[in-house]
C-alpha distance (Angstrom), angle and dihedral (degrees) to the residues before:
residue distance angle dihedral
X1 . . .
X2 3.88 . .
X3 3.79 110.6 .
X4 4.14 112.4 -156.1
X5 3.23 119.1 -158.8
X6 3.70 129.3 -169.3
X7 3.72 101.6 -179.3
X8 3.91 121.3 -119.4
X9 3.93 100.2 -103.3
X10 3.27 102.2 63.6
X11 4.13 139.7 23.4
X12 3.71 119.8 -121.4
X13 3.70 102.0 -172.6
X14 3.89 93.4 160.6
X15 3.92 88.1 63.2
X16 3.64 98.4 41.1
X17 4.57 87.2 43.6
X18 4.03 84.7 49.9
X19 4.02 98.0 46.1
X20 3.92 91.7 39.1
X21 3.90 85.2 52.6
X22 3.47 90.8 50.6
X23 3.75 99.6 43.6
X24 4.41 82.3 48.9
X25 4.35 86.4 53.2
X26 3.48 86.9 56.2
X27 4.12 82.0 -119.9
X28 3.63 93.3 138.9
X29 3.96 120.0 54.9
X30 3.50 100.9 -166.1
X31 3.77 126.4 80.6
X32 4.10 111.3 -100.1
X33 3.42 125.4 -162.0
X34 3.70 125.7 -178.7
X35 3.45 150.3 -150.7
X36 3.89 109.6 -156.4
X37 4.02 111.6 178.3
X38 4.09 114.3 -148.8
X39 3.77 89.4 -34.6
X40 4.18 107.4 155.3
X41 4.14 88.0 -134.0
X42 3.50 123.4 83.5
X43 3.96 118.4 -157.8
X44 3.84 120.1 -123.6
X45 3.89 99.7 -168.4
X46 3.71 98.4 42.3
X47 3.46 140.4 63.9
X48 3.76 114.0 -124.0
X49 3.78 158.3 178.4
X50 3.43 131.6 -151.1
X51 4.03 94.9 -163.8
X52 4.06 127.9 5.5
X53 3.37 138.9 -172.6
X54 3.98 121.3 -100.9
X55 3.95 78.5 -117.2
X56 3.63 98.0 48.4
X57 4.14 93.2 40.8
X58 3.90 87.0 47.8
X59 3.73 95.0 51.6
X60 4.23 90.0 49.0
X61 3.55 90.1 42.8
X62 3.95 87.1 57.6
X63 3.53 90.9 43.4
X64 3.95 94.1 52.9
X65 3.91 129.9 90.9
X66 4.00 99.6 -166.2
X67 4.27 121.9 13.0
X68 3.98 115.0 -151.3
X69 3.56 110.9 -163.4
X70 3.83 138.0 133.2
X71 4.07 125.8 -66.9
X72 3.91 85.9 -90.7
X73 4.24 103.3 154.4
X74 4.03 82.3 -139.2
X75 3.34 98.1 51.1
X76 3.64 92.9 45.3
X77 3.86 95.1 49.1
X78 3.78 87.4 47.0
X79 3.75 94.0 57.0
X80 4.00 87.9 45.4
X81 3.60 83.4 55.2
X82 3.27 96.9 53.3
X83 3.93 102.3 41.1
X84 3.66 95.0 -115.5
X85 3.81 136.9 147.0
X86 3.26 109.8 -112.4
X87 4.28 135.4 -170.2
X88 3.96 117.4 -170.7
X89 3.52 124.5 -162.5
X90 3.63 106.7 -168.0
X91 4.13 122.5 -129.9
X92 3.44 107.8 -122.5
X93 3.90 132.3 -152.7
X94 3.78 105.7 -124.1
X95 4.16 95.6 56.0
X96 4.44 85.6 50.2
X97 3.63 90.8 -111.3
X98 3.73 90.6 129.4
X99 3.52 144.0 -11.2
X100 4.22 103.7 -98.6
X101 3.79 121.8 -2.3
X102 4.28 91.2 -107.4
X103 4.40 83.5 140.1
X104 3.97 90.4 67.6
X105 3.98 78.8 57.6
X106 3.75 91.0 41.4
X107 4.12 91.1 47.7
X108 2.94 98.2 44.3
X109 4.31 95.0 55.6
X110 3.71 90.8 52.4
X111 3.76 88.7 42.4
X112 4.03 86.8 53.0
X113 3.60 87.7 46.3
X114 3.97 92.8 50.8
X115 3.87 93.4 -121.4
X116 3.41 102.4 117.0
X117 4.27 139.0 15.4
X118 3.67 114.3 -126.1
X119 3.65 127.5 -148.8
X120 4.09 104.0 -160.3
X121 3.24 99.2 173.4
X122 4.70 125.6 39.5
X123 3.64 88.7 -125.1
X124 4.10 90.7 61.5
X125 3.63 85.6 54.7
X126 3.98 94.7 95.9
X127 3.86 93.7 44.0
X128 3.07 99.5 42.9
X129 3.54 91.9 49.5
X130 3.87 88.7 65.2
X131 3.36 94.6 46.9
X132 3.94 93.4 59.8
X133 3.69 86.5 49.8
X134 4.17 90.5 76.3
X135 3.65 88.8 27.8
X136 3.97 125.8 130.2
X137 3.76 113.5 -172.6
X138 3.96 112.4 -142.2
X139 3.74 105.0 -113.0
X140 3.72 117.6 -109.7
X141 4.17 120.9 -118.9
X142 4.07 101.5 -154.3
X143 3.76 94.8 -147.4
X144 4.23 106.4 -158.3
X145 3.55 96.0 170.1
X146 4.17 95.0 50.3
X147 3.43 81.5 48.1
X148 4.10 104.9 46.9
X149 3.95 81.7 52.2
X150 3.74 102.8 52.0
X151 3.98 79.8 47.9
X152 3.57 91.8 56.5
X153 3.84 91.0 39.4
X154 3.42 82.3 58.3
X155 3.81 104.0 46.5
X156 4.02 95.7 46.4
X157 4.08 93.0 56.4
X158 4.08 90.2 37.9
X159 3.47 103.3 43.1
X160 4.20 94.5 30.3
X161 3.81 107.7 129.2
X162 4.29 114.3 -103.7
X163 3.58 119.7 -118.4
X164 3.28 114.1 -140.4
């Protein structure tokens, strides 16, 4: 099963439009079920959620093979966590999806990083799609003590007293 996730801040009705109209082609073999937020569209080929539990999202994230979901860095790190596939489409500025385009940034870092597959553009969706099927995401190493010291770094040159 391929879970879809939109998030719960903010709708992403062109995602949820292009999987459902995938799913409806029969492009996409795999059950999908998603989990759309406030969006305005409602899919016809899909079954969906707008909101779900932590229980109820836990128990389909178990349940799912590959996640689809925006560039969110939460969503990303949860998927990470989990050890599953996972293809981003980022939210861009200019169709209201969010207020700057910082997830293209955010994609393409974990993309760099071979974490995740990113779909920039709708029509990449269906390749894309194939491609996370033989996909293995390169496991994440949190790093606290690289980042307590860049922190510190950080704090010593900002917060230094002036001379005058």
């Amino acid at each position: 099963m391929i879970l879809l996730t939109v998030g719960s801040m903010f709708p992403f009705d062109r995602l949820v439009r292009e999987m459902d109209a995938l799913v409806g082609a029969r492009r996409i073999g795999e059950e999908v079920v998603a989990q759309i937020g406030d969006g305005s569209y409602e899919p016809k080929h899909m079954p969906f959620h707008r909101f779900l539990s932590r229980t109820a999202f836990d128990e389909l994230l178990a349940q799912s093979s590959m996640l689809i979901s925006h560039a969110g860095a939460g969503t990303i790190a949860m998927a990470l966590q989990h050890d599953k596939r996972l293809l981003v489409v980022p939210r861009l500025a200019r169709f209201g999806e969010h207020v700057n385009d910082h997830q293209i940034a955010t994609a393409r870092r974990f993309e760099e990083l071979q974490h995740v597959l990113v779909a920039y553009e709708m029509e990449q969706l269906p390749e894309r799609l194939q491609a996370l099927r033989g996909f293995e995401p390169r496991q994440r190493h949190a790093s606290p003590q690289r980042l307590a010291e860049r922190i510190g770094q950080f704090l010593a040159t900002e917060c230094a007293p002036r001379r005058a």
